[in-house]
C-alpha angles and dihedrals in degrees: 000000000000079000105063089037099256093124126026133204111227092181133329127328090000130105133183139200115231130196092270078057093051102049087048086055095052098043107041108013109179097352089075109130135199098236084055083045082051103051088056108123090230086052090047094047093052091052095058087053090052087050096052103047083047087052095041085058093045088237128152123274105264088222082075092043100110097046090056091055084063099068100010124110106252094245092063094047092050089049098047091044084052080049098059098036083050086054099055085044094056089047089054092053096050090053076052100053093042093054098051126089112273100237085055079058091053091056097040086060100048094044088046099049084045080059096046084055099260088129100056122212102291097026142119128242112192135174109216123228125280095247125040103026101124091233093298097116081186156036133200114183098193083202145039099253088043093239093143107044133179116204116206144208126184116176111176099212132170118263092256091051107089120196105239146216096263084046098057083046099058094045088055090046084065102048093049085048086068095042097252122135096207146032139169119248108193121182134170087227130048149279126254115236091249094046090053083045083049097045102043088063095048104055093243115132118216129210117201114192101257078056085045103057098039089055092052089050090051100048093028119238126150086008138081127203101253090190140009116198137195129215118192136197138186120275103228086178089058090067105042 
């Protein structure tokens, strides 16, 4: 239901109907069914998402899931079934971050590229202020002296709204205004086919939100590990 955007979770452990809820509720009550549920464009939508991560990993269609745990070593199917539980939560994290205040996303990419190692061990990581910035939301200096700077954009966008060509150019135009070569553009949407043409030449690296939010799983922020587990096998070697 949170899914298809008939209920909403304002924080945790609280939900939440909304008028698409409402109007369910009163149409259908009880009657409602999941395939109704299914056909919903927020659930379709999120679908899409989920196909696309899953593409993007080269990972089996989780429709043919159960018939590989038939035949498939223990170890595959647990990672595949932490694959699929790590996807829904990625495309939880992007409604989340959607659904946060921009400047919050500014932060949350500064603060995400200082955990990837962009900072360096004795660098800065600043957001720029809301007016004025030239269109750089924000700075890394990788050193003390800022010799060896990374300029930054973040633009939270819906998933229909596509970052273009001209975008990609101004940002560029800024960077090169404060004699820098190259720069991170980073979106929770995605990039048109001529912006990422444009980018690749120009030394500027570009971050859709399914990249986004694997790379926030990966170096953890805005996430926690719920569960570690430990598979074991026999040491052939041991009793030789």
């Amino acid at each position: 239901m949170a899914i298809s955007g008939a209920i909403e979770r304002p924080q945790q452990g609280i939900y939440r109907i909304t008028t698409l809820g409402k109007r369910l509720l009163a149409e259908r009550g009880m009657n409602l069914t999941l395939a109704e549920v299914s056909n919903l464009p927020m659930f379709q939508e999120h679908q899409k998402e989920v196909a696309e991560r899953r593409k993007r990993k080269g990972k089996i269609s989780m429709d043919t899931l159960d018939d590989v745990e038939d035949t498939a070593d223990v170890s595959e199917v647990l990672a595949d079934k932490s694959d699929k539980y790590n996807i829904e939560v990625k495309t939880e994290l992007l409604r989340q971050i959607m659904n946060s205040d921009p400047i919050f996303f500014e932060h949350l990419v500064v603060r995400l590229l200082s955990k990837m190692g962009y900072k360096g061990p004795n660098g800065s990581a600043t957001v720029t202020p809301a007016s004025g910035d030239d269109g750089i939301d924000g700075i890394i200096n990788q050193d003390p002296l800022g010799t060896n700077t990374v300029y930054v954009q973040a633009k939270r966008y819906a998933k229909d709204n596509r970052v273009q060509r001209p975008q990609i150019q101004s940002f560029y135009g800024a960077i090169k205004g404060r004699g820098a070569e190259s720069g991170v553009f980073i979106t929770t949407s995605d990039f048109s086919r001529s912006a990422r043409e444009y980018a690749e030449n120009f030394r500027i690296v570009l971050v859709d939100g399914i990249e986004l939010t694997d790379l926030m799983l990966e170096y953890e922020v805005g996430v926690q590990v719920k569960s570690d587990y430990k598979l074991y096998e026999i040491d052939n070697d041991f009793f030789d």
